[in-house]
C-alpha positions in Angstrom: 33.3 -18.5 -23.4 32.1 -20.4 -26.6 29.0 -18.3 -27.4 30.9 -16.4 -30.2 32.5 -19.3 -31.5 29.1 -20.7 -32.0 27.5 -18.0 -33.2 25.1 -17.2 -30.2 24.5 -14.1 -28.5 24.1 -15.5 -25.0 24.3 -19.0 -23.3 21.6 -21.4 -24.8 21.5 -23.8 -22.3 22.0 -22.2 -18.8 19.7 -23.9 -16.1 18.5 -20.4 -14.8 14.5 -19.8 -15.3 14.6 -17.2 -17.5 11.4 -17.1 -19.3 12.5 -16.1 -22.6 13.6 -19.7 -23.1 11.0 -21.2 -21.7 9.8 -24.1 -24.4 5.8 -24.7 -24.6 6.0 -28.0 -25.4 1.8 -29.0 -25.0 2.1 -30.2 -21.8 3.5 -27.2 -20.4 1.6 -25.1 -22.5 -1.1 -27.1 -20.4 -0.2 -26.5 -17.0 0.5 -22.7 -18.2 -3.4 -22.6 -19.1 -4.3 -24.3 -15.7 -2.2 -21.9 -13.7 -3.6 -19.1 -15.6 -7.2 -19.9 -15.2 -6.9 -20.3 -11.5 -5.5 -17.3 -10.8 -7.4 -15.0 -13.3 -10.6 -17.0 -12.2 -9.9 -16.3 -8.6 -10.5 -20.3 -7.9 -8.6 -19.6 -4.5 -5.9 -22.4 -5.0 -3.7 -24.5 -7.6 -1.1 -27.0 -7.3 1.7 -27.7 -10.1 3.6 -30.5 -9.6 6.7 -32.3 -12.0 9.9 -34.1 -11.5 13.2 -32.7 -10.9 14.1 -30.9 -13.8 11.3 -31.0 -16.3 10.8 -26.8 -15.9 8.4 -25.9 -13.8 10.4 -23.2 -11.8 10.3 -21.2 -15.5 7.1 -22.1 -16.0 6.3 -20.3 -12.5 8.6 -17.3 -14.5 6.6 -17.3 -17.7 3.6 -17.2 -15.5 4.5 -14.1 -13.8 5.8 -12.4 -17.0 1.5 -12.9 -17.9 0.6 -11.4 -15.3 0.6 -7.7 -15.5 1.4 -5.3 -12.4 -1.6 -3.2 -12.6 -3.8 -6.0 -12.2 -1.8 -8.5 -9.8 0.5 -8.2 -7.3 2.3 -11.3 -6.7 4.5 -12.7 -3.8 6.9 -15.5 -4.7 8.1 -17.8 -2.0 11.1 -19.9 -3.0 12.7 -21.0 0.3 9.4 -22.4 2.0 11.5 -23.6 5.1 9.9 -21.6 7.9 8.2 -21.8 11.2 4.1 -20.7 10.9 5.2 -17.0 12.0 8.4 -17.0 9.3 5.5 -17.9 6.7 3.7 -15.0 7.0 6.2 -12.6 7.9 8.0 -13.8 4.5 4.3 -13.3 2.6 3.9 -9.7 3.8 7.7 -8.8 2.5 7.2 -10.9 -0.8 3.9 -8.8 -1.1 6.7 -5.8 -0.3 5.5 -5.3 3.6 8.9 -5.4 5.7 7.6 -5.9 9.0 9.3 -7.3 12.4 5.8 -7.7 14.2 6.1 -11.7 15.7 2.5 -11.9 16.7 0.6 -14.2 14.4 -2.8 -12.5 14.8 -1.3 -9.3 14.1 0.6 -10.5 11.4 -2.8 -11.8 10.2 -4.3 -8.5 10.4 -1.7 -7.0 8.3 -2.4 -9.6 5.9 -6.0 -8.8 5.7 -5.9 -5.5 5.3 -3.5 -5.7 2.6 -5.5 -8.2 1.1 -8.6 -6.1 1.6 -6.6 -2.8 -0.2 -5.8 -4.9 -3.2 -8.9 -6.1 -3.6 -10.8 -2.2 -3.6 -7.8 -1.1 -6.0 -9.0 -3.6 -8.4 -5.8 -5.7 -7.9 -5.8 -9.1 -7.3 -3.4 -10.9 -5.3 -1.5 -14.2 -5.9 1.3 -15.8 -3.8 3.2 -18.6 -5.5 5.3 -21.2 -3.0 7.8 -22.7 -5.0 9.9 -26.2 -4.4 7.1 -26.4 -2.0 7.7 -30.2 -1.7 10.5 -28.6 1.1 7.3 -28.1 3.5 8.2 -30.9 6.4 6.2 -28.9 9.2 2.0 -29.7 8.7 1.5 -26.6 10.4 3.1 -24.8 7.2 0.1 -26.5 5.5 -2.5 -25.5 8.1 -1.5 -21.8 7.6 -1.3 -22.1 4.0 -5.0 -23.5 4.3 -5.7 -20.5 6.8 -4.7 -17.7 4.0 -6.9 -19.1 1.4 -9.6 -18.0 4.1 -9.6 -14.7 3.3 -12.4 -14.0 0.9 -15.6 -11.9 0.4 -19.0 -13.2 -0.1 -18.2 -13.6 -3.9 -14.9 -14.3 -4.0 -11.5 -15.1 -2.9 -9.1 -12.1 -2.1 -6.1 -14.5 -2.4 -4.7 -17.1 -5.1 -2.7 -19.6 -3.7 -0.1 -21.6 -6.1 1.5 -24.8 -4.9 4.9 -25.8 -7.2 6.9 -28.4 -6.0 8.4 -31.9 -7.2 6.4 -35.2 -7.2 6.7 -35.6 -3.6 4.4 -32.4 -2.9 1.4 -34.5 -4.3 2.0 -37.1 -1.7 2.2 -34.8 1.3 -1.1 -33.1 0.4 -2.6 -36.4 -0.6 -1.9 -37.2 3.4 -3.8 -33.6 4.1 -7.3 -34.0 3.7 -8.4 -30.8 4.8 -6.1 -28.9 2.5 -6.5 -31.3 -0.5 -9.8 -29.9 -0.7 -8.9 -26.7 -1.6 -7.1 -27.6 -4.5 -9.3 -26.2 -7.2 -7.0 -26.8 -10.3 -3.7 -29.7 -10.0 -1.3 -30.9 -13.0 1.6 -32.5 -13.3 4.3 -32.1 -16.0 6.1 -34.7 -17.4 9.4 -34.5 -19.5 9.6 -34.3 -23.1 9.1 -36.5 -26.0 12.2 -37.2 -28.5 10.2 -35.0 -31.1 9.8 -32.1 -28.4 14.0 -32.6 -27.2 14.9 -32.1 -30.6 12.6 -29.0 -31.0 13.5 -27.7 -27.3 17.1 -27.9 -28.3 16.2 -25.8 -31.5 14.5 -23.1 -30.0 16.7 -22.7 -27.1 19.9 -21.9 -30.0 17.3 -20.2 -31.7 16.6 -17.9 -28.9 20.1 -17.4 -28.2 20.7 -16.3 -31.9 21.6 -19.3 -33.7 19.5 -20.1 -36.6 21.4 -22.9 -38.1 21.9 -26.1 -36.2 24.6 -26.8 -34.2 23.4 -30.4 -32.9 23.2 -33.5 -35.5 19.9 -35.7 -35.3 22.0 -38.8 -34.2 23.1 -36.5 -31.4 19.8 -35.0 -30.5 18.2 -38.8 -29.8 21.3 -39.5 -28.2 20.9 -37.1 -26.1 17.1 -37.8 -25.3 17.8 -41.5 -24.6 20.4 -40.5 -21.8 18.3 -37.3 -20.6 14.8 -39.0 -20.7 13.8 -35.6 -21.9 14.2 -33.7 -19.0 15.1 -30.4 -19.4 18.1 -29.2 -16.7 19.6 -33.0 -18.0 19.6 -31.5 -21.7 21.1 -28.2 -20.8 23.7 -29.4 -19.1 24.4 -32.2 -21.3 24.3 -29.7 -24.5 26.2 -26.9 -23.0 29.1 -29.6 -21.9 28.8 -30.4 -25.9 29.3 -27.1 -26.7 32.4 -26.3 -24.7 34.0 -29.3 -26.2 33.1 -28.7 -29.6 34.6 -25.4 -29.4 37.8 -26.6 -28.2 38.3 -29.3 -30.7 37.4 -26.3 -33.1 34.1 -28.2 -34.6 31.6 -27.1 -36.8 28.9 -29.5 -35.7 28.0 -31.9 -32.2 27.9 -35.1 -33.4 26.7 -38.2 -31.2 30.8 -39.1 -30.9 31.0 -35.9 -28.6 27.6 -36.1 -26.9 28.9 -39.9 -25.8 32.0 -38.3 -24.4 30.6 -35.9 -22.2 27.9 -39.0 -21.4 30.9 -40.8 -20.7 32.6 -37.9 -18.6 29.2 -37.7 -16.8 28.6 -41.3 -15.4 32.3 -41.8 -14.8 32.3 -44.8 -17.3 36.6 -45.6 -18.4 
């Protein structure tokens, strides 16, 4: 409702993963490298981990934007809740399969032969579990293990990614067997004040505004209340916003950035 006011032709600080904010600050320019080299490498499996917030659901977007359709065809798992035969049932109809078969080894066989038609089309397939941290059941884990078993004598017919919060890294830690097949791991931190201030800038910027909006006293304000995670800053600069437009300002200063803090934590 305040994006004309503002002069922005879309909202610049909605918490959906749309890639064309995405913000490559150097570490997740990093983990975007990693990600790509394991799956255009074909190094069978790769594990992203961060904390809550700090982007790495649209760094799993940007990732897939890279990867073209003619090359890869990619299943993305974002509800990894399942029993064993859910998983691979949900696989085959992310990898566009719709298929009510309920016996494992013939759900395994469908799996293999679709693997096996990729890989003579000159495709390459890649499943990517996200918020996989939600994995309670070790058996999810085992069959995860299981797929990255499909492979010829050169290489791997299937790249497994691994995204999840900090708490994935433990659970795998705990599974040895699966550990091991971790080719390539990273884990994203938040942002700096330097890259806040610049991640606020390009997200206006990308939404059409090429002045700024947010004063410098703001922006560390911001970044000292945040940490530098990024959901924390959209939602703390979008609650700016709407009340900047409704006292009719011209700026955000760190007066209103302390009063949506202050609206936040519930201080009177």
């Amino acid at each position: 409702m305040y994006e004309a006011y503002w002069e922005l032709r879309e909202p610049a600080f909605d918490n959906s993963p749309n890639p064309k904010f995405f913000y490559l600050s150097p570490e997740h320019e990093e983990a975007l490298v990693r990600l790509m080299y394991v799956v255009t490498q074909r190094k069978g499996c790769g594990m992203l981990t961060g904390d809550y917030g700090c982007g790495k659901t649209t760094l799993a977007r940007a990732l897939l934007q890279r990867l073209g359709s003619d090359r890869y065809e990619v299943g993305l798992l974002t509800n990894p809740c399942w029993s064993p035969i859910d998983l691979l049932r949900e696989v085959l109809y992310q990898l566009g399969v719709d298929t009510q078969e309920k016996s494992k080894p013939d759900l395994l066989h469908l799996l293999n032969d679709l693997f096996y038609r990729n890989y003579r089309a000159g495709r390459d397939t890649v499943i990517i579990v996200d918020e996989a941290q939600m994995i309670d059941d070790e058996a999810i884990f085992e069959e995860l293990r299981l797929l990255a078993n499909f492979q010829t004598d050169e290489r791997f017919l299937m790249t497994l990614l691994l995204i999840g919060s900090s708490e994935l890294r433990e659970k795998v830690r705990r599974m040895r067997h699966f550990e091991q097949r971790i080719a390539i791991r990273y884990h994203l931190n938040a942002l700096d004040g330097a890259h806040t201030a610049s991640y606020i800038a390009h997200r206006l910027k990308m939404a059409g505004r090429t002045r700024k909006i947010f004063t410098d006293e703001a922006v560390n304000l911001i970044f000292d209340f945040t940490r530098g995670t990024p959901r924390e800053i959209n939602n703390l600069c979008d609650i700016s916003l709407l009340i900047g437009y409704s006292k009719r300002l011209r700026e955000i200063d760190e007066k209103i950035v302390a009063e949506v803090i202050k609206d936040t934590v519930g201080v009177s």
